[in-house]
C-alpha positions in Angstrom: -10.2 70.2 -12.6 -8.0 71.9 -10.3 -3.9 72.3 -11.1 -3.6 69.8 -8.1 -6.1 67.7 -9.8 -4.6 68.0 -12.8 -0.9 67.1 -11.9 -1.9 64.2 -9.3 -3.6 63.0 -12.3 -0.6 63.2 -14.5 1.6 61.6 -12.1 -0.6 58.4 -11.9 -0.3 58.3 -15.3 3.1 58.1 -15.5 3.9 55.7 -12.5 0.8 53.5 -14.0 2.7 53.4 -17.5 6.0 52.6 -15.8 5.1 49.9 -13.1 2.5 48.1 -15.6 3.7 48.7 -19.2 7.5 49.0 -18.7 7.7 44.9 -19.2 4.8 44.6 -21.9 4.8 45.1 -25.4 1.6 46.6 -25.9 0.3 49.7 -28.4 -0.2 53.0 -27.4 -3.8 52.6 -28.8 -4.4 49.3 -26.3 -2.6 51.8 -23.6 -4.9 54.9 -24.2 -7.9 52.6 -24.1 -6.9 51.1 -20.3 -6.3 54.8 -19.4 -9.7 56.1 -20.8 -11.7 53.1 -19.0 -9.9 53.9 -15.6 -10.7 57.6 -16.1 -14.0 56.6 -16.6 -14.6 54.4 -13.7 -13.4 57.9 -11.9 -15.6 59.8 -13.4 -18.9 58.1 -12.9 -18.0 57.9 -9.5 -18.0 61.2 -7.0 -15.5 59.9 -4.5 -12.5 61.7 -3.1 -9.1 62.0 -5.3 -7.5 59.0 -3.0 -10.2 57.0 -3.5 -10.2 57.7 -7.4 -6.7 56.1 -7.4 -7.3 52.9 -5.9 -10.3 52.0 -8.6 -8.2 53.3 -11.5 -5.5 50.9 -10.0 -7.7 48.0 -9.6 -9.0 48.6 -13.2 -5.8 48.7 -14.9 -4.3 46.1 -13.4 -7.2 44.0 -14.5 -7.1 44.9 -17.5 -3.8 43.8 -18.4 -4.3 40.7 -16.5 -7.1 39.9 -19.0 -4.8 41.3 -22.0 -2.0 39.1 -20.8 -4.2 35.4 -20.3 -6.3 35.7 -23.9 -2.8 35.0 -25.7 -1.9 32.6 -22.9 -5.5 30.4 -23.6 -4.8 30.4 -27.1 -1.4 28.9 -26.8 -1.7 24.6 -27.2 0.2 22.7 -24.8 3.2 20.9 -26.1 1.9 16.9 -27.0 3.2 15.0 -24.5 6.9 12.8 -25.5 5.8 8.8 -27.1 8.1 6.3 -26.7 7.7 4.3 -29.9 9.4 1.4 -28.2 6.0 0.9 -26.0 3.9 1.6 -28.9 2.4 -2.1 -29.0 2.6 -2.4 -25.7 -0.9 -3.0 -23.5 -1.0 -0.7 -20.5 -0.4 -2.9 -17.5 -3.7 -3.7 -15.0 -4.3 -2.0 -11.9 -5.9 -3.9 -9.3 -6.6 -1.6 -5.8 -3.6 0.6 -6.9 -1.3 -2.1 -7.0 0.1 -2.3 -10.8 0.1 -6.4 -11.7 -1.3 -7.5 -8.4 -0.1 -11.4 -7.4 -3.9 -12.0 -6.7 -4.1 -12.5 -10.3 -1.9 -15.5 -10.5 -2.8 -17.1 -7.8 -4.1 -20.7 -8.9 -6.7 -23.2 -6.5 -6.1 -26.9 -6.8 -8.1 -29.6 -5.2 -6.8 -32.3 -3.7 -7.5 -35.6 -3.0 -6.0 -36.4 0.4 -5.2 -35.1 3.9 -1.5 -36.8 2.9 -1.5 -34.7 0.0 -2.0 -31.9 1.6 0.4 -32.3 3.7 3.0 -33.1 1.3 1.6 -29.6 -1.0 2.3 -27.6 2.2 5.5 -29.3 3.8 5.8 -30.3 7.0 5.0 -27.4 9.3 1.1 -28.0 8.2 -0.9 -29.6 11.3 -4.3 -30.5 10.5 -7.3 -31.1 12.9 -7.7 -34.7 13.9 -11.1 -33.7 15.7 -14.2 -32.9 13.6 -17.1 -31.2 15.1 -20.1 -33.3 15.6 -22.4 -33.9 12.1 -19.5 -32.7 9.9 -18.0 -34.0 6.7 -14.7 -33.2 4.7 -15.6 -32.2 1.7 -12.9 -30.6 -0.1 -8.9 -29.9 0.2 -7.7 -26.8 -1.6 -4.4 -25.4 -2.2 -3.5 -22.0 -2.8 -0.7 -20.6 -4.2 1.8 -19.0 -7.3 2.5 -20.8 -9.5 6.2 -22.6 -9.6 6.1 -21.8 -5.4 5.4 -23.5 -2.3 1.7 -23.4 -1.5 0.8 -20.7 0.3 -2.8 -21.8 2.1 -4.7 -24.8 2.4 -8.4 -25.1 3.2 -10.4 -27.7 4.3 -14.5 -27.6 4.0 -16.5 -29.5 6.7 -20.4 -29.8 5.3 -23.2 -30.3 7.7 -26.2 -29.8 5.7 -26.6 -26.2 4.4 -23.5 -25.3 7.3 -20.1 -25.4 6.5 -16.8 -25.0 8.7 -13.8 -23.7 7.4 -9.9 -24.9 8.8 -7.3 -22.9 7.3 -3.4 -23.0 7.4 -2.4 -20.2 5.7 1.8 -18.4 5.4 0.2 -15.0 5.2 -1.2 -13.8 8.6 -5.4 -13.3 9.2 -6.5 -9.9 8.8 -9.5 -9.6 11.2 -10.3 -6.4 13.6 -8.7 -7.7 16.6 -11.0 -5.2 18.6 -13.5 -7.5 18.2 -12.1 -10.2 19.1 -10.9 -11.5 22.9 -7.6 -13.0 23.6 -7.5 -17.0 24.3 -4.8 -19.4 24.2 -4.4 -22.6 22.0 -2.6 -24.8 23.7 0.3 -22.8 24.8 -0.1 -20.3 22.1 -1.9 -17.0 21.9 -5.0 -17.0 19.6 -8.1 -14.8 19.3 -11.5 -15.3 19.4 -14.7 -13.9 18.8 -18.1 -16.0 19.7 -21.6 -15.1 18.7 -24.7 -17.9 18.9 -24.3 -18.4 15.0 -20.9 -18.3 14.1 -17.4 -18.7 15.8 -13.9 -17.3 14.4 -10.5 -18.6 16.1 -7.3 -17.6 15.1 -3.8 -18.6 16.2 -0.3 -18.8 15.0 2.5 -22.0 15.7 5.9 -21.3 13.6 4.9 -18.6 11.4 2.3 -20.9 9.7 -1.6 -19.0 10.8 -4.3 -20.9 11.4 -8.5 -20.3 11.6 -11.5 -21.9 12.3 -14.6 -20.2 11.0 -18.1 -21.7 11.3 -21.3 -21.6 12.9 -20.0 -23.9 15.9 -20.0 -23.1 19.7 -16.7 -21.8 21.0 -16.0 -24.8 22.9 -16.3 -27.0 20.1 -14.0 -24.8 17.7 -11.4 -24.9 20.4 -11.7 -29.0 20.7 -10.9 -28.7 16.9 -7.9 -26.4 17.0 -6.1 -28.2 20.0 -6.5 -31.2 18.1 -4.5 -29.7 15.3 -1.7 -28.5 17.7 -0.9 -32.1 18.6 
């Protein structure tokens, strides 16, 4: 080794010890060993003096990375606080995200009569007096939370294995409008898509929401909803 060699070498030592080991408690033993395994790495490889810096560098500063993370892996993480107030206290149910979710309060009651449906609803509910051709009510159900005013009301029309749906409804239809082609009920907006086996209208009259649904023909669906709007 050359005298140039020699104090290049020395002053890499020394600004090595200073930028890495100046904030480390570590033994000179543990330091000597880093060293010796950098010198190494520079030994067993022929390249130029610059390029002997930059893998002793790299080695060192790996080194102490894995010297500083074994201490660090065998440290446990602090137990998390418990509130012994919740102790007994069943987690609460998620449904969708939504923590207690209404839909799992909601109660369906049948009943008897277009009158009691009525009365259920109040008096912004306007029922079809038209019923499609072959059809039979069936059934009257009310939706809704408990202790509230109902929220929906469905009647079932039966026609051998079909069925027709009329729903009044406080919570507006979720359908994708893109699908569906703009039509008026009366003198209100409504929606509507038509396909040979099945017919969905929808239309609104003072915040209540209304929907036929049923393998009808267009035509006969909007007979039905005009005679609601009466």
């Amino acid at each position: 080794m050359t005298d140039m060699d020699y104090e290049l070498t020395k002053q890499f030592r020394k600004e090595s010890d200073e930028m890495l080991f100046s904030s480390m408690e570590m033994s000179e033993q543990l330091k000597r060993k880093i060293r010796q395994e950098a010198a190494a790495e520079k030994a067993g490889r022929k390249w130029k003096l610059a390029k002997s810096w930059k893998v002793a560098a790299v080695g060192l500063a790996a080194a102490v990375s894995i010297v500083v993370a074994i201490p660090l892996l065998g440290t446990p993480s602090a137990p998390a606080p418990v509130d012994n107030t919740t102790e007994n206290v069943s987690p609460p149910q998620s449904n969708g995200g939504i923590v207690g979710s209404e839909l799992t309060s909601l109660t369906t009651l049948t009943l008897a009569s277009i009158e009691e449906a009525k009365a259920s609803f109040g008096e912004d509910l306007l029922l079809p007096s038209f019923v499609p051709e072959g059809y039979t009510l069936t059934d009257i159900a009310a939706v809704g939370m408990p202790d509230e005013p109902v929220r929906d009301i469905i009647l079932t029309y039966v026609s051998g294995e079909h069925t027709v749906t009329f729903t009044a409804s406080r919570m507006a239809s979720i359908y994708p409008t893109e699908l569906f082609t703009k039509t008026k009920v009366g003198e209100v907006d409504g929606f509507v898509f038509e396909q040979p086996s099945m017919t969905e209208l929808f239309w609104t009259i003072e915040n209540v929401h209304f929907g036929i649904t049923g393998p009808i023909p267009g035509d006969v669906a909007m007979r039905m909803a005009l005679s609601a709007t009466l």
